[in-house]
C-alpha positions as CSV (number, residue, x, y, z in Angstrom):
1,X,32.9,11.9,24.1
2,X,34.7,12.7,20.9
3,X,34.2,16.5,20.1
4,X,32.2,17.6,17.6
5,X,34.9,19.0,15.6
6,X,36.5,15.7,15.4
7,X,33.6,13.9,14.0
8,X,32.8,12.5,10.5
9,X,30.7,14.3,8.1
10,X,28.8,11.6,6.1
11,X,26.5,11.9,2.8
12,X,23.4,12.1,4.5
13,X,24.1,14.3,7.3
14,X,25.9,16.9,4.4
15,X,22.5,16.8,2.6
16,X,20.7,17.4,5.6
17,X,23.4,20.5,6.4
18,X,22.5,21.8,2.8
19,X,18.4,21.5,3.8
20,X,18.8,23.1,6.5
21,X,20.6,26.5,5.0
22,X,17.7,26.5,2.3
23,X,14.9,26.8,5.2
24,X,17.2,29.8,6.5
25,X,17.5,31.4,3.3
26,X,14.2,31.1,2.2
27,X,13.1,32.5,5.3
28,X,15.5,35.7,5.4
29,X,13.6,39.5,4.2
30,X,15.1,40.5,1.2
31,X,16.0,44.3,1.0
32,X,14.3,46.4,-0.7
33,X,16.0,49.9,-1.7
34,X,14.1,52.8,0.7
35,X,12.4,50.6,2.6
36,X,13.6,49.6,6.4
37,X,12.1,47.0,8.2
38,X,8.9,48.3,10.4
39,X,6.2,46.9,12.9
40,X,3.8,44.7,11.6
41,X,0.5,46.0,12.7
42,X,-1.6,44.7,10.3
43,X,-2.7,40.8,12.1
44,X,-3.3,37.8,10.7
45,X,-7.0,37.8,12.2
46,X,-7.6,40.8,10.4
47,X,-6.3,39.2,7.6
48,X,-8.3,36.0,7.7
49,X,-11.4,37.9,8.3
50,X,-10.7,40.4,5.3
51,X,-10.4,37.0,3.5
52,X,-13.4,35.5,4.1
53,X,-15.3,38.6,2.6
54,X,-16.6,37.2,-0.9
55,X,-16.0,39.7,-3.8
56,X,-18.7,42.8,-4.6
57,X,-19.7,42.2,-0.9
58,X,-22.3,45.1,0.6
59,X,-22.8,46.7,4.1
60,X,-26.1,45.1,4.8
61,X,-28.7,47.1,6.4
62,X,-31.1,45.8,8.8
63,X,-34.8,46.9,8.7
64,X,-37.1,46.7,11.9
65,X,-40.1,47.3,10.2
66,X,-42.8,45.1,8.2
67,X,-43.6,48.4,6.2
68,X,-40.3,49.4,4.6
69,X,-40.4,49.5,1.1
70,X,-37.1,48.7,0.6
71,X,-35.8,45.6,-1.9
72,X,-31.7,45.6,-1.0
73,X,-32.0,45.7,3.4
74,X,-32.5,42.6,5.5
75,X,-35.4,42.0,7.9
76,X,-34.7,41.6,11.4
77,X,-35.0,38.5,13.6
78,X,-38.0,40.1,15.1
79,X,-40.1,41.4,12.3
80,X,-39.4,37.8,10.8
81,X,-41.3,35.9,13.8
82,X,-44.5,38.8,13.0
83,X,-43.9,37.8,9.5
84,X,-44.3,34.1,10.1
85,X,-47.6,35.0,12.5
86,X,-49.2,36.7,10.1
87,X,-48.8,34.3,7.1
88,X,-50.5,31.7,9.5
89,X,-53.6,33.7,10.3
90,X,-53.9,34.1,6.7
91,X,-53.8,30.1,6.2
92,X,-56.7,29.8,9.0
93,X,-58.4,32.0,7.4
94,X,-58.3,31.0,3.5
95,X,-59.3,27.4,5.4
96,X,-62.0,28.9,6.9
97,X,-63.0,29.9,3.3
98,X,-63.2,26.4,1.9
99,X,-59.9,26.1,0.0
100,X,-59.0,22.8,1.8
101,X,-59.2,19.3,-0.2
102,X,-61.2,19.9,-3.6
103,X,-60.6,16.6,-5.2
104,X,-62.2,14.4,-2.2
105,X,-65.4,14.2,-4.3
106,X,-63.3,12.3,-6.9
107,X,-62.0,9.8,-4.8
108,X,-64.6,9.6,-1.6
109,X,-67.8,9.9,-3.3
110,X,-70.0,8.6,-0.8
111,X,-67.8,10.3,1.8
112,X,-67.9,8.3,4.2
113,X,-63.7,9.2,5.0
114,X,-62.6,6.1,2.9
115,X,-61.2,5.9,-0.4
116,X,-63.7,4.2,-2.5
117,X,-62.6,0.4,-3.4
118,X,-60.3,0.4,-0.5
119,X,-61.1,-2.7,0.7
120,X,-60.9,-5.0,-2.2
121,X,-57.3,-6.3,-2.9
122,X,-55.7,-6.6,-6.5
123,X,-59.5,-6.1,-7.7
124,X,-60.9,-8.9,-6.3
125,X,-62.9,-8.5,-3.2
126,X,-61.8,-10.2,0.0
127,X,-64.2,-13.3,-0.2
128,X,-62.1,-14.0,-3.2
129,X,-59.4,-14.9,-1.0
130,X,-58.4,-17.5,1.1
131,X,-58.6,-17.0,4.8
132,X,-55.6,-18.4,6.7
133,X,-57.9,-21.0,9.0
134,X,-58.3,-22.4,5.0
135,X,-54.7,-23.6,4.5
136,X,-53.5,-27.0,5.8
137,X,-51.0,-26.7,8.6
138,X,-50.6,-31.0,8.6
139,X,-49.7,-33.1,6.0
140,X,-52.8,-35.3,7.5
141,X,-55.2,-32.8,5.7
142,X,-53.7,-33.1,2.5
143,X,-55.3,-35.3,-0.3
144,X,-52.8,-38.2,-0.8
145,X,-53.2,-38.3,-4.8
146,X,-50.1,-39.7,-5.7
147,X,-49.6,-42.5,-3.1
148,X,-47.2,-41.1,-0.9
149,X,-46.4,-42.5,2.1
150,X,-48.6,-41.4,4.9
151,X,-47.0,-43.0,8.1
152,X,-42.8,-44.0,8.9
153,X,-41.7,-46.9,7.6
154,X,-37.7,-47.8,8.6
155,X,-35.3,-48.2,5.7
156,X,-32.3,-48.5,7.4
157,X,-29.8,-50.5,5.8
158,X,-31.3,-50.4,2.2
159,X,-29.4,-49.7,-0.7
160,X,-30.2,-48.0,-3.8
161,X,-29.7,-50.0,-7.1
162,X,-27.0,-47.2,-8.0
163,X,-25.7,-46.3,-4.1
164,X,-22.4,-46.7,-2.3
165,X,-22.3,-50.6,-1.0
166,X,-18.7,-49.5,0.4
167,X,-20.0,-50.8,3.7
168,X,-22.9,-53.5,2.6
169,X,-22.1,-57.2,3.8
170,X,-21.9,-59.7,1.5
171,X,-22.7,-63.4,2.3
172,X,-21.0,-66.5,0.1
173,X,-19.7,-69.6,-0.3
174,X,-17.0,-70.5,-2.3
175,X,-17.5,-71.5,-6.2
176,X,-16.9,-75.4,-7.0
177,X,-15.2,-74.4,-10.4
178,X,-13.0,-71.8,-11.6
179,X,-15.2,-69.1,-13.9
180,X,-14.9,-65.8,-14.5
181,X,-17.0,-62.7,-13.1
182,X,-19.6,-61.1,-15.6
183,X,-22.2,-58.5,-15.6
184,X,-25.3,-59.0,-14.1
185,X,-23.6,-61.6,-11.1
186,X,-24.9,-61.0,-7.9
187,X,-22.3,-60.1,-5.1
188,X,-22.8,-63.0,-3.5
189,X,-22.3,-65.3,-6.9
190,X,-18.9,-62.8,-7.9
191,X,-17.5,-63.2,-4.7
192,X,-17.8,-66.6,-4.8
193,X,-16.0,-66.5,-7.9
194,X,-13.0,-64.5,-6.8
195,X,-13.3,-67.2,-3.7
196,X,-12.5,-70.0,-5.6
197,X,-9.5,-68.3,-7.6
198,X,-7.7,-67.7,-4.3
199,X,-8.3,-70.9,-2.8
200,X,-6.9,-72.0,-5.8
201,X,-3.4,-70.0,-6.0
202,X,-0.4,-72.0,-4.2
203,X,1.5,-70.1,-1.3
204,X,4.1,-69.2,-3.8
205,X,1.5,-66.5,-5.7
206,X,1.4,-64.5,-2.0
207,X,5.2,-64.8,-0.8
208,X,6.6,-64.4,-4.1
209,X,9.5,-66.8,-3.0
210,X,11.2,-69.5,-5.3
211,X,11.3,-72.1,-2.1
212,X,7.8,-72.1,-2.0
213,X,7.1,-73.6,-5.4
214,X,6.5,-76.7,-5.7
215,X,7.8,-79.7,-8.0
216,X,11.2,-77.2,-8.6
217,X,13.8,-79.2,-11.3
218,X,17.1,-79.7,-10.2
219,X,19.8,-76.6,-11.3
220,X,23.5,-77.8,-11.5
221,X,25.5,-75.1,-9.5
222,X,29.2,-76.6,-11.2
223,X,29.9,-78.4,-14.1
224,X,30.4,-81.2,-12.4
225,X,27.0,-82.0,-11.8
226,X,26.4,-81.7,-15.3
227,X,26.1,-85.3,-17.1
228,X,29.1,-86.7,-18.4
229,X,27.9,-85.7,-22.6
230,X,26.7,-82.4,-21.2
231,X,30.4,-82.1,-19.9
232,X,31.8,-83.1,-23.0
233,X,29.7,-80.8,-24.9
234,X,30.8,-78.3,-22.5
235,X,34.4,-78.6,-23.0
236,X,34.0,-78.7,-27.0
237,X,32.5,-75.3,-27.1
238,X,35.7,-74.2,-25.3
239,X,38.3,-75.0,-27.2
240,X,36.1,-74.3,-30.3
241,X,36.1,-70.3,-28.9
242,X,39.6,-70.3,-27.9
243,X,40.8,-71.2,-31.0
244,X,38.6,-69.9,-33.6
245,X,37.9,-66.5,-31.8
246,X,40.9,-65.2,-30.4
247,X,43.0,-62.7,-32.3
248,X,46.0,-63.8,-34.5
249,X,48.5,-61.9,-32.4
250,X,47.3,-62.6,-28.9
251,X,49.6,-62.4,-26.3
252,X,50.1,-62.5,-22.5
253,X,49.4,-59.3,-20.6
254,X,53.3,-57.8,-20.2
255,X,54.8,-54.8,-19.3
256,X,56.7,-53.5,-22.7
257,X,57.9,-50.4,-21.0
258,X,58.0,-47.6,-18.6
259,X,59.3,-44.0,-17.9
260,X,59.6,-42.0,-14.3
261,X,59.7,-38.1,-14.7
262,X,60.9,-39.2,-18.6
263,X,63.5,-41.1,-17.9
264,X,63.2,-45.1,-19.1
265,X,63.4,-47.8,-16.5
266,X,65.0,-51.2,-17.6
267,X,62.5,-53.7,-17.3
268,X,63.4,-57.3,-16.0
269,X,61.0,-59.8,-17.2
270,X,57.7,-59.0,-16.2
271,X,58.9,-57.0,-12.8
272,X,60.3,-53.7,-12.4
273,X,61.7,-51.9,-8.8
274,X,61.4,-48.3,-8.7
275,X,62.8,-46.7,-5.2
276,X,60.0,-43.8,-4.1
277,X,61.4,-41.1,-1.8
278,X,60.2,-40.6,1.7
279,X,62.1,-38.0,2.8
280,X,62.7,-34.6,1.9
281,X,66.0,-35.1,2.4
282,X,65.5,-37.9,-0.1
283,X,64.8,-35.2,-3.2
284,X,67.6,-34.5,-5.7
285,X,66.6,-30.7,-4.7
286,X,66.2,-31.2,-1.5
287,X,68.6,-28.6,-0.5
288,X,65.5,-25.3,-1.8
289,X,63.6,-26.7,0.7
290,X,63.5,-25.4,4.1
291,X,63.6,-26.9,7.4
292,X,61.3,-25.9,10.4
293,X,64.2,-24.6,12.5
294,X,64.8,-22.8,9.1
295,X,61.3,-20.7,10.0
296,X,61.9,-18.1,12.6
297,X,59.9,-14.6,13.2
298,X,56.6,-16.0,11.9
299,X,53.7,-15.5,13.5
300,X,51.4,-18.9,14.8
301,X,48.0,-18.7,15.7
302,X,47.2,-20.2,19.0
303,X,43.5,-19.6,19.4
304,X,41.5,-16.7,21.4
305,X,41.3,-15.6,24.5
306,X,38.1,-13.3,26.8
307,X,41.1,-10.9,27.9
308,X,44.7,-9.7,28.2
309,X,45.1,-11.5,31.8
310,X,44.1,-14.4,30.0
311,X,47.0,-14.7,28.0
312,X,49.7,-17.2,28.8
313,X,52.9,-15.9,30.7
314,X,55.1,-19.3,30.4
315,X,55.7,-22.2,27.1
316,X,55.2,-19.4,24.7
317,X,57.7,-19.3,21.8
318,X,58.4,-15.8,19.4
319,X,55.4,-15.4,16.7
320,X,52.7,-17.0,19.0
321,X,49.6,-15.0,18.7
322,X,46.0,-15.1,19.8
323,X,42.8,-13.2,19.4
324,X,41.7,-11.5,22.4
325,X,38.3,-11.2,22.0
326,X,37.9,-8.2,24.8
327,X,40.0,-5.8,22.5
328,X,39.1,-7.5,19.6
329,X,42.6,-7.4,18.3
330,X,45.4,-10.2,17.9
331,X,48.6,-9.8,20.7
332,X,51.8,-12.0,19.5
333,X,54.6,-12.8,21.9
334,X,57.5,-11.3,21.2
335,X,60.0,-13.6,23.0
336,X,59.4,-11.6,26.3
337,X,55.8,-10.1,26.2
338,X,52.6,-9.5,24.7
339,X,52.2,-7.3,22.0
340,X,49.5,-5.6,20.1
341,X,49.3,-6.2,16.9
342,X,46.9,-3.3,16.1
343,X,45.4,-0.3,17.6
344,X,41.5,0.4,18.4
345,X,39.9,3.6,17.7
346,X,36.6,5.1,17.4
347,X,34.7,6.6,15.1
348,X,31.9,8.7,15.0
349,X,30.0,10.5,12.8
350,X,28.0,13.6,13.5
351,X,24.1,13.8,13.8
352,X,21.2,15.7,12.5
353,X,20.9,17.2,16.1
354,X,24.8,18.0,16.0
355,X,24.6,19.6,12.7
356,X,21.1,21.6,14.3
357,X,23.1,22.8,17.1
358,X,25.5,24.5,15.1
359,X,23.1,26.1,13.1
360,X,21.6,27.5,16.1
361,X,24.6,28.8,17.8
């Protein structure tokens, strides 16, 4: 384990270092000039009940007796239950007196405990009504004044005048001369119709292709199946465009001249040799080039290998190097051994808990 000395200090952990001191600091006792620092007798419970005391609040005195005269004490728990017994034998009493229900002479005025007109319903009394037993529960009992149907009938398979006859079958025989569909044709007479245009059409109008036609003319593929004054008509229209068309100072396609790297090549009728070089060696500069056995010392890269026993120990040659991916660093042969071309090392930064540890020692 790296010490903690030895560790990195980043941005965040430097922030939370500076976080840290604040808490402290805002928690120190600032001195006061006189003062020294004492025992705290005075508790927070004592506090918090001092707290809760609302402002202007009284000693309250309790009274014990119903008698008192006085208008600031409370009333105990017991003199409140005699209070509560007395104010109920008053209310027996004062019913005892008749001060019960005074308006029931308004509203039960033959008094017979109901409220007059209780029993009719929206004004009306109930005969006005109909009972349930009155209302039809079958459409048997109703009077059929319109002509509705009043037993099943099976309409499966009809078709409205404006429905969907995606699926309706259609029976029809061919039409004996070609005419076109109108409005108002039955299915039966349009298919017909549309019948008789197929059964028309030739093979050709389905496949599309040229061999199917039928009665095809004759296409001459060379001129030499062209008729002897098609020929000759052919042949004047040739030499009339070759002569009349062609520019004044028309000439064979010829090499005038040429250039390599800016210099001019002499050019022998319509041929010229030019000699390419294959070779370095072949280069008028070929002596700032240099040759692989020219290139020593420089490293090669062989490919990877897990570990450092993996590496080869024979047919290595100076500057070889592979990645070895266990280290994660390259090794290059030096002509005798592996070496490493690189060092590991860790690093680590400190923690929050580091930088809490300190603090606390």
């Amino acid at each position: 384990m790296i010490p903690l000395d030895e560790k990195l200090i980043k941005l965040d952990q430097l922030l939370y270092f500076w976080q840290q001191l604040k808490i402290y600091f805002n928690a120190k006792v600032d001195k006061v000039e006189g003062k020294g620092l004492s025992t705290n007798d005075y508790t927070t419970d004592e506090k918090t009940k001092l707290s809760g005391i609302e402002t202007g609040a009284n000693k309250t005195v309790v009274e014990a007796s119903l008698t008192s005269t006085s208008d600031t004490n409370a009333l105990a728990a017991s003199q409140g239950k005699a209070l509560k017994a007395e104010i109920e034998a008053l209310t027996d009493s004062m019913g005892e007196l008749g001060y019960g229900d005074m308006m029931k002479a308004t509203y039960d005025a033959n008094n017979d405990g109901v409220v007059d007109d209780a029993s009719k319903l929206g004004g009306q009394l109930p005969a006005y009504y109909a009972k349930a037993t009155d209302i039809p529960t079958k459409v048997s009992k109703l009077e059929n004044d319109a002509g509705y149907l009043t037993q099943h009938q099976d309409i499966t398979g009809k078709l409205d005048t404006t429905g969907n006859a995606s699926n309706t079958t259609v029976t029809f025989t061919s039409s004996s001369t070609r005419t076109n569909v109108a409005t108002g044709d039955k299915l039966s007479i349009a298919f017909g119709k549309i019948a008789k245009y197929f059964g028309d059409l030739k093979s050709v109008a389905f496949t599309g292709n040229y061999n199917d036609l039928s009665n095809k003319p004759t296409i001459p593929t060379v001129t030499n199946d062209l008729t002897n004054a098609l020929k000759i008509k052919y042949d004047d229209a040739y030499t009339h465009s070759t002569s009349a068309h062609a520019p004044v100072n028309a000439q064979e396609n010829k090499i005038e001249s040429i250039t390599v790297n800016g210099v001019a090549q002499t050019i022998t009728s319509k041929q010229i040799s030019l000699t390419i070089p294959t070779t370095v060696a072949s280069f008028p500069d070929a002596g700032n080039y240099a040759l692989k056995t020219d290139l020593t010392n420089v490293y090669k890269y062989k490919g990877s290998k897990s570990k450092v026993s993996d590496l080869p120990t024979t047919g290595n040659v100076a500057g070889d190097v592979y990645n070895v991916i266990e280290r994660g660093i390259n090794y290059a042969w030096t002509g005798t051994e592996w070496d490493a071309l690189g060092e590991l090392f860790e690093i680590q930064t400190a923690t929050n808990a580091d930088i809490d540890a300190i603090l606390a020692s």
